[in-house]
C-alpha positions in Angstrom: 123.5 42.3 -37.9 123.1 39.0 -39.6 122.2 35.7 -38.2 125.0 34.2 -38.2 127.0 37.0 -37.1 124.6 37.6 -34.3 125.2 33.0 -33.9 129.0 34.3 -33.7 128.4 36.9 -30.9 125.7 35.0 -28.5 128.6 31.9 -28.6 131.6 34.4 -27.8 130.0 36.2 -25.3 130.7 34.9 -21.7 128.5 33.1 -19.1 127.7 35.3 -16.2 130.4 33.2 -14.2 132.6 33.5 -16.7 132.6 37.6 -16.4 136.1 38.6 -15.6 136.8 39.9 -12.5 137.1 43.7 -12.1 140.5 45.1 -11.7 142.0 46.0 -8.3 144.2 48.5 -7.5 146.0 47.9 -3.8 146.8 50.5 -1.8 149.5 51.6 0.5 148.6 51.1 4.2 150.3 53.2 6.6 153.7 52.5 7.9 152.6 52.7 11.6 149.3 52.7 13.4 147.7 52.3 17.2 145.6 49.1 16.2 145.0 46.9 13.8 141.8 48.4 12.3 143.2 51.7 12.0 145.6 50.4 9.0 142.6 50.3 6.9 142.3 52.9 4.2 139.5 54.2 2.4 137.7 51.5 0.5 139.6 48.6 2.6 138.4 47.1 6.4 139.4 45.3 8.9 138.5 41.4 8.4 140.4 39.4 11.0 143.3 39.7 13.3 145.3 38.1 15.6 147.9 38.6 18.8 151.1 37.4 19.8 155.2 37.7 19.7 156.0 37.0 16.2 159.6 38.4 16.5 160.4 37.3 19.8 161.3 40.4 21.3 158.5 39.7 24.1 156.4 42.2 22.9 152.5 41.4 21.0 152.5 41.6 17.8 149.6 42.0 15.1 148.8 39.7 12.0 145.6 41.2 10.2 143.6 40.9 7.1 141.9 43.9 4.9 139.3 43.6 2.3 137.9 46.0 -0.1 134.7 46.6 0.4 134.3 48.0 -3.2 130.6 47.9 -4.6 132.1 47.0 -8.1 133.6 43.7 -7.2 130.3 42.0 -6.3 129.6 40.2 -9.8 126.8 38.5 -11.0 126.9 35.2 -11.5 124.5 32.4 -13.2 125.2 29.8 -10.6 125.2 29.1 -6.5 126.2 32.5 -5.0 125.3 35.8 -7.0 126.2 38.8 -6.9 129.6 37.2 -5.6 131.8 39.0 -3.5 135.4 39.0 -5.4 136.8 41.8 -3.4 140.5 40.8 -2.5 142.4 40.7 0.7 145.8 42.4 1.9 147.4 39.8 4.7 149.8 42.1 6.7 152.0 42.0 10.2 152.8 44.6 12.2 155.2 44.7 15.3 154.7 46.4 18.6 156.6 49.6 18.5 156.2 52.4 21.2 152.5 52.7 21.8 151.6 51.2 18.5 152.7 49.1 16.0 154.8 49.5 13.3 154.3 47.8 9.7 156.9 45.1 8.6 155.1 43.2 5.5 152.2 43.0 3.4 150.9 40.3 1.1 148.0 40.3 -1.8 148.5 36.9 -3.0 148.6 34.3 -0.7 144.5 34.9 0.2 143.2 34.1 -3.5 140.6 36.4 -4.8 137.4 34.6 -4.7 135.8 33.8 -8.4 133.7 30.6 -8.1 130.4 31.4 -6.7 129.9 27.6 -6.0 133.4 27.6 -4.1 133.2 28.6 -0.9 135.1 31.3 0.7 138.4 29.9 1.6 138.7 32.5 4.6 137.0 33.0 7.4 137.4 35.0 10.8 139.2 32.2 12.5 141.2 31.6 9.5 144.5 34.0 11.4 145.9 33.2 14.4 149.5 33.4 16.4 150.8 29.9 18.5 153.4 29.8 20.0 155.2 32.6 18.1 153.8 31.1 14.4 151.5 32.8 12.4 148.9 30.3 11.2 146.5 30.9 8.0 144.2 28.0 7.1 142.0 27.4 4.5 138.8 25.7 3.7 138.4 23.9 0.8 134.3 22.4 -0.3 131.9 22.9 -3.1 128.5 23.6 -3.2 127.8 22.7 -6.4 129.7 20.8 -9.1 132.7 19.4 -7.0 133.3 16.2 -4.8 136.3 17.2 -2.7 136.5 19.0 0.2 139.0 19.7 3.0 141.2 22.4 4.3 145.1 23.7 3.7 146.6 25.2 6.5 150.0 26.8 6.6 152.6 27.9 9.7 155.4 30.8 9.2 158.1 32.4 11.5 160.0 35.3 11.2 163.3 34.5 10.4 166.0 36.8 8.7 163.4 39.5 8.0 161.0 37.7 6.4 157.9 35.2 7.1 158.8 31.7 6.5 157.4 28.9 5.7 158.3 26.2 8.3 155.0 23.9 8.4 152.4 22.6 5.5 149.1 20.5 6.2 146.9 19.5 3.9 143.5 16.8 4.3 140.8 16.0 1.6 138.2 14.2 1.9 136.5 12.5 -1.2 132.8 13.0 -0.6 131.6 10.7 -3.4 134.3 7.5 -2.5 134.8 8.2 0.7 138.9 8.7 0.3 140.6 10.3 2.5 144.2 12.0 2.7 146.6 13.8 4.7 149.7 15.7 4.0 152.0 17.1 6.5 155.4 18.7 6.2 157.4 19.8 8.7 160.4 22.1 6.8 162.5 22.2 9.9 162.8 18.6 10.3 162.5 17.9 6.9 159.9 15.2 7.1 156.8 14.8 5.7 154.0 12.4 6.7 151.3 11.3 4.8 148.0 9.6 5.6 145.5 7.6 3.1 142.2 6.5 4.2 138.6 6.2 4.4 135.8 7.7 6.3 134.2 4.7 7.1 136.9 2.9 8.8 139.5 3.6 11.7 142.3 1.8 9.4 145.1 4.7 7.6 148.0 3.6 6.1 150.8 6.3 7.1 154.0 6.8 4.7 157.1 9.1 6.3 159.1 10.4 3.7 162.2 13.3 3.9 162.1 16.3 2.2 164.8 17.9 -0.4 167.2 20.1 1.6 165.9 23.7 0.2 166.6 27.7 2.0 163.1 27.9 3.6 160.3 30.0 1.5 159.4 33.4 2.1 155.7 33.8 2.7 155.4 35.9 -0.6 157.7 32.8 -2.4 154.3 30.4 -1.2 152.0 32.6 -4.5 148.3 31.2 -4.2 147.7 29.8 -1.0 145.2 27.3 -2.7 147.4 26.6 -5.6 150.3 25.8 -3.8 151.8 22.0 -4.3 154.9 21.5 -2.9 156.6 19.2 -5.4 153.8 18.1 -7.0 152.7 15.8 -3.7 149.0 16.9 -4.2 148.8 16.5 -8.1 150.8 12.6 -7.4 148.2 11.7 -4.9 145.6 8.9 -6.5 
């Protein structure tokens, strides 16, 4: 090889955190099981879980998370966390039926694959929970290493008309360098959304309510990318 082909190959070849991520291949979980843990398959375990009536039939109910545990999908990477664990995650609910529980949806998207090493793991163990007949999922949002923002995203669905829908968005960031802070909450049942500016160093917010566009409530699998997600752009307009 010549010089400047071996020039041409060096600059095309990709950083070790560029290195895609290893495909994924998501299985089928059982239609009905005695506990949460047992609707892991091979290659996939029990993460986090959570209790309650989700279809208000007064019977618990089960909201769990999977994750592969898949050798392959720890990836080396050149900065902050290597190998990096990118195995993804299978959100699922399942309501009580008989002795057991029976399976009523799953989701692969709405947990984002991790790919950053210097991004920390959006979920955690406490990340799941049922109030009051919701099914809560929060993120957390911070950089270790070549970001200023942090905060968290957290998210509220019912079951309604046979599907998981989205009835409550709240988002906060924090501006580690400035010192900015912000809040957005909407509430899609009364169609309001609040939303907070401020700093960290004073008790002083300035608070802006707001309605929101009459719209058939989301499906949880309509919401994509938990992380991404920008309801009309409110994130992406904030200063």
């Amino acid at each position: 090889m010549t010089i400047a082909l071996l020039v041409a190959a060096l600059a095309a070849a990709p950083s070790g955190q560029d290195v895609p991520l290893p495909p994924v291949q998501f299985p089928t979980l059982p239609k009905g099981a005695d506990q949460a843990a047992s609707f892991g398959v091979h290659g996939w375990a029990l993460e986090a879980s959570a209790k309650g009536d989700l279809n208000a039939d007064g019977k618990p109910d089960i909201a769990f998370v999977l994750r592969g545990v898949f050798t392959a999908n720890r990836v080396k990477r050149e900065m902050c966390e290597s190998p990096l664990d990118t195995n993804p995650r299978i959100l699922a609910v399942a309501f009580a039926d008989g002795d057991g529980y029976r399976l009523a949806f799953t989701d692969t998207t709405l947990i984002p694959r991790r790919e950053d090493g210097c991004a920390v793991d959006p979920f955690g163990a406490e990340s799941l929970s049922i109030v009051k007949g919701t099914l809560r999922i929060g993120f957390e949002r911070m950089m270790s290493m070549g970001g200023g923002d942090a905060g968290s995203t957290t998210f509220t669905f019912r079951w309604q008309d046979n599907a998981m829908r989205l009835i409550g968005w709240d988002y906060s960031n924090v501006q580690r360098y400035s010192g900015e802070m912000v809040s957005i909450s909407l509430n899609y049942l009364t169609r309001r959304a609040k939303t907070a500016t401020g700093r960290i160093d004073s008790d002083r917010e300035k608070i802006v309510w707001s309605g929101l566009k009459p719209a058939p409530l989301l499906t949880l699998d309509a919401v994509g990318d938990g992380l991404a997600f920008d309801p009309e752009g409110r994130i992406a307009k904030m200063p």
